[in-house]
DOVEX-392175 format. One record per residue (C-alpha): chain; residue in three letters; residue number from 0; y, z, x. Coordinates in Angstrom, 1 decimal. Layout:
// residues N
<kedo ch="A" aa="ALA" i="NUM" north="Y" up="Z" east="X"/>
...
END
This chain:
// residues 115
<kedo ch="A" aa="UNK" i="0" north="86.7" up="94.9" east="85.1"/>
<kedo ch="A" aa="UNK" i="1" north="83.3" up="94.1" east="84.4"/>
<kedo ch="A" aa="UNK" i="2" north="80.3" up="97.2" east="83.7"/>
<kedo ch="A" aa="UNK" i="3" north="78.2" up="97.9" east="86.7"/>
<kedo ch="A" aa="UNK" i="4" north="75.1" up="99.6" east="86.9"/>
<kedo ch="A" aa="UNK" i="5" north="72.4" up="101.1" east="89.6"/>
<kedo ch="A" aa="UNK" i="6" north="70.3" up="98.4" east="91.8"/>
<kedo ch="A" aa="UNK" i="7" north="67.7" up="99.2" east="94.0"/>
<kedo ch="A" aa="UNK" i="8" north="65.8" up="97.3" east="96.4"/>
<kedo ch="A" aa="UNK" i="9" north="62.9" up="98.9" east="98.0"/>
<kedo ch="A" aa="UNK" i="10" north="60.2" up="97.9" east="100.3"/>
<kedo ch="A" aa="UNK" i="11" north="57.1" up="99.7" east="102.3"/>
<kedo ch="A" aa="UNK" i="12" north="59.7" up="99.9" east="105.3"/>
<kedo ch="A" aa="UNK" i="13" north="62.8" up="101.0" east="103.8"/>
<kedo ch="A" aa="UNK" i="14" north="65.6" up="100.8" east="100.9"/>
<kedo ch="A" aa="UNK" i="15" north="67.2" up="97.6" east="101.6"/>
<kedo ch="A" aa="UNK" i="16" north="69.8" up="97.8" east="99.5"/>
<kedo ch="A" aa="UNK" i="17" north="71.0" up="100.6" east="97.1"/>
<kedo ch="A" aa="UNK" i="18" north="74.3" up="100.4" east="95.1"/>
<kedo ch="A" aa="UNK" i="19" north="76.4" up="100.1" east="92.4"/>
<kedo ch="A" aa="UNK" i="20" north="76.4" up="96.2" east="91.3"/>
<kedo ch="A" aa="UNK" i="21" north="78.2" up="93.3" east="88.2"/>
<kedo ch="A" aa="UNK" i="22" north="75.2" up="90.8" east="88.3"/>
<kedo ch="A" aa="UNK" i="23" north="71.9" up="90.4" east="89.9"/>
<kedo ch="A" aa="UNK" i="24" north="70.4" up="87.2" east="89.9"/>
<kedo ch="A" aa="UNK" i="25" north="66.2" up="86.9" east="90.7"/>
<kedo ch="A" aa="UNK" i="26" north="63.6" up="84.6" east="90.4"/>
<kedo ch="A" aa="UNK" i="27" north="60.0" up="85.3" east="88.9"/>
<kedo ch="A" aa="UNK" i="28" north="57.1" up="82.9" east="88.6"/>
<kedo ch="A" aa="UNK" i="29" north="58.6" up="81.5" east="85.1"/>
<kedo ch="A" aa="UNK" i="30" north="62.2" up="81.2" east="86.8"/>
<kedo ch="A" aa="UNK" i="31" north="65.5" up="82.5" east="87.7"/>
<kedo ch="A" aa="UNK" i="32" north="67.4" up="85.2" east="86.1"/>
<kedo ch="A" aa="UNK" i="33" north="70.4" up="87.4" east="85.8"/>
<kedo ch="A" aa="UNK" i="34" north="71.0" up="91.0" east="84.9"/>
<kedo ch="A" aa="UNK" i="35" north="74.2" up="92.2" east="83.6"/>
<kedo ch="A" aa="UNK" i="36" north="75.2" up="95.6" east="82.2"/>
<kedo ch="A" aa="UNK" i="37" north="73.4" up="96.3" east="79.3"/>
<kedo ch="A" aa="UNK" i="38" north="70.5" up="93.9" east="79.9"/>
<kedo ch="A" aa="UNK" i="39" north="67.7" up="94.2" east="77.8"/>
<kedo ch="A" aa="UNK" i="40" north="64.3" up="96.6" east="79.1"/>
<kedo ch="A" aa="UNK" i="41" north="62.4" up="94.1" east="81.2"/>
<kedo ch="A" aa="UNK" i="42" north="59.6" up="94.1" east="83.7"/>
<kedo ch="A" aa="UNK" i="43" north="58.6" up="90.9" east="85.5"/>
<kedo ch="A" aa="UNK" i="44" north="56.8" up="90.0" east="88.8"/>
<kedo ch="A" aa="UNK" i="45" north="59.1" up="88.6" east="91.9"/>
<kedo ch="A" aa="UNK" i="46" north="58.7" up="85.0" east="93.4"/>
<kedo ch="A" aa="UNK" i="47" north="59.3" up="84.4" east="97.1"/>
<kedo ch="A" aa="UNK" i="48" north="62.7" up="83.5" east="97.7"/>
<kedo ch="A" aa="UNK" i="49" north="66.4" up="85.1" east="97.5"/>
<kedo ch="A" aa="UNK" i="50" north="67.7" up="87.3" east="95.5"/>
<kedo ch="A" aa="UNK" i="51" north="71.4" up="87.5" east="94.9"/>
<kedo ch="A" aa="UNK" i="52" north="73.7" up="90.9" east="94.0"/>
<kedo ch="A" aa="UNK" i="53" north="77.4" up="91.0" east="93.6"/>
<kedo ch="A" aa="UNK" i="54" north="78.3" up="94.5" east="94.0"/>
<kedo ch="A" aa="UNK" i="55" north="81.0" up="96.7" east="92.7"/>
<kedo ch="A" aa="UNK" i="56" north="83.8" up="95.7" east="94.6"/>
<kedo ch="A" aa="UNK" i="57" north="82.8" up="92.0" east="94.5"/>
<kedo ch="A" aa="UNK" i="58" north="80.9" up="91.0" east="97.5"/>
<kedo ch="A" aa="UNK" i="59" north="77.9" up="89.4" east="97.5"/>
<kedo ch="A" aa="UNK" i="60" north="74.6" up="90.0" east="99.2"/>
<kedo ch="A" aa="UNK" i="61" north="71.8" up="87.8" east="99.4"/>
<kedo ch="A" aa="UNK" i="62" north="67.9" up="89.4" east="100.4"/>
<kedo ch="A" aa="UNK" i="63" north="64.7" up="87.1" east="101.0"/>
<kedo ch="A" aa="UNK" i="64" north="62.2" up="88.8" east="99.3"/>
<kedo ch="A" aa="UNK" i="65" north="58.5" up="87.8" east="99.3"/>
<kedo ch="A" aa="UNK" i="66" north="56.5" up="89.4" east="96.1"/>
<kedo ch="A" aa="UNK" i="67" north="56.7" up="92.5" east="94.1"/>
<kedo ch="A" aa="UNK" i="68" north="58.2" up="93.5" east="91.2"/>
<kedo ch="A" aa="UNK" i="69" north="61.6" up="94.0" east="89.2"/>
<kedo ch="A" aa="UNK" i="70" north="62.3" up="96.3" east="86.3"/>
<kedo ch="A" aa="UNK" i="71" north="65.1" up="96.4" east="84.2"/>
<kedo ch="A" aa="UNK" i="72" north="65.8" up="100.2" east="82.2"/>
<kedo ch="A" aa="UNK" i="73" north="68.7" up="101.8" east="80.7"/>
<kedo ch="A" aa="UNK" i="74" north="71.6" up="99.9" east="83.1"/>
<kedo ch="A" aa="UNK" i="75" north="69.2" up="100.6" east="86.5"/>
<kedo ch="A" aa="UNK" i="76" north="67.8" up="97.5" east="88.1"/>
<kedo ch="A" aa="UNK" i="77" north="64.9" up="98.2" east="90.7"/>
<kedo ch="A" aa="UNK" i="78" north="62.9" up="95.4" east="92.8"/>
<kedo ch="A" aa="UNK" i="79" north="59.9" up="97.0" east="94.4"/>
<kedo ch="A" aa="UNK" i="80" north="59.1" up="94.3" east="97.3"/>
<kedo ch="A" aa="UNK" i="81" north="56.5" up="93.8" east="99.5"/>
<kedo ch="A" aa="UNK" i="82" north="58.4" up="92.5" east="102.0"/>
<kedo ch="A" aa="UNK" i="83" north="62.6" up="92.4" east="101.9"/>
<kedo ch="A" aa="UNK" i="84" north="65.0" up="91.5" east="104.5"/>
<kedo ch="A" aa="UNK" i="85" north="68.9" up="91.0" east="104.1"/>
<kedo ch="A" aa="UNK" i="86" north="70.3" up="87.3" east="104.8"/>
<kedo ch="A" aa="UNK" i="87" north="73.4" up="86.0" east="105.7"/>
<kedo ch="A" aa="UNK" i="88" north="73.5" up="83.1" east="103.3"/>
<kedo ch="A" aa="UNK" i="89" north="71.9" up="82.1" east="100.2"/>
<kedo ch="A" aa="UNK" i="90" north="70.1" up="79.4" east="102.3"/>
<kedo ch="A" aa="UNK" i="91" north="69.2" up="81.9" east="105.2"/>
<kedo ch="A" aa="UNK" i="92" north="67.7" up="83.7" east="102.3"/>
<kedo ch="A" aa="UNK" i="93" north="65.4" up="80.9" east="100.7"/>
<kedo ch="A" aa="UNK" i="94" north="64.1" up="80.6" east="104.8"/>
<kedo ch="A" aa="UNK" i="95" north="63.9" up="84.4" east="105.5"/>
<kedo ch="A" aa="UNK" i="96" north="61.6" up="85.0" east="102.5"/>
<kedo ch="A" aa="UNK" i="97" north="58.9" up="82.1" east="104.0"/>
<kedo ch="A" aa="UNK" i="98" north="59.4" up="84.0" east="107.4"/>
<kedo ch="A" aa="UNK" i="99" north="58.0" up="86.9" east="105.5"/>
<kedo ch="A" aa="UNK" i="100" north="55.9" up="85.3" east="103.2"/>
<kedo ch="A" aa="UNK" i="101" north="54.1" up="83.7" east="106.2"/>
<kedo ch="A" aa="UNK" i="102" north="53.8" up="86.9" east="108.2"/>
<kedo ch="A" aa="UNK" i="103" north="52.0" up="88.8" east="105.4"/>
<kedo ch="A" aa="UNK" i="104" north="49.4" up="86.4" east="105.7"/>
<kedo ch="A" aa="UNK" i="105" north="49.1" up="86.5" east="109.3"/>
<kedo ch="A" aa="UNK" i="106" north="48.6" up="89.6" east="108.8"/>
<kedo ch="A" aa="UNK" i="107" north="46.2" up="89.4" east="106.3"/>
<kedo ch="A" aa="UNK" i="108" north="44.4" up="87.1" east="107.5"/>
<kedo ch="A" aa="UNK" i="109" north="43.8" up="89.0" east="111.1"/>
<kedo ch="A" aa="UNK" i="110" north="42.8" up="92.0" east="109.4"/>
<kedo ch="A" aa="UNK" i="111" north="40.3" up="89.6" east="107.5"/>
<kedo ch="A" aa="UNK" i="112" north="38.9" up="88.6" east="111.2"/>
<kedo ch="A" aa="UNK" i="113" north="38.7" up="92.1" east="112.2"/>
<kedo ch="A" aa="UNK" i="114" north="36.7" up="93.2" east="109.1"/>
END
């Protein structure tokens, strides 16, 4: 059985997911990456798009995130998002994370016209 270790994923709103997992897989500006057990200290900034877990007990959940932050420490994984929303499907993930990525600039952009 392979190691697990802590994951968190975290936004403004909410945890989004919080668990014991095998492998995370994320993407940063430079590219994608996974974590395993044991993985070396790391810090890197988050690039729009999914972000795969396999827990524990095997199943796998996929999150559209849209910026922020991951850090790797001592067999605890934690992405700090600004915006995070669990998918259904890899490919729900990739479309979920422009959703978001597009309404944080809405956003933005009205509070721009208001200021």
């Amino acid at each position: 059985m392979p190691q697990t270790f802590h994951v968190d994923v975290v936004s403004p709103e909410a945890t989004v997911w919080s668990g014991e997992a095998t492998v995370v897989v994320a993407r940063t500006p430079e590219g994608e990456f996974g974590v395993m057990a044991d993985h070396e200290p790391m810090m890197g900034a988050l690039a729009t798009g999914p972000v795969e877990i396999e827990s524990a007990n095997g199943e796998r959940t996929t999150i559209g995130v849209h910026g922020g932050f991951i850090q790797v420490l001592e067999n605890q994984v934690t992405l700090i998002t600004d915006r995070a929303e669990i998918a259904t499907t890899p490919s729900d993930a990739k479309q979920v994370a422009q959703r978001l990525a597009e309404e944080q600039e809405a956003e933005e952009g009205a509070e721009t016209d208001q200021g």
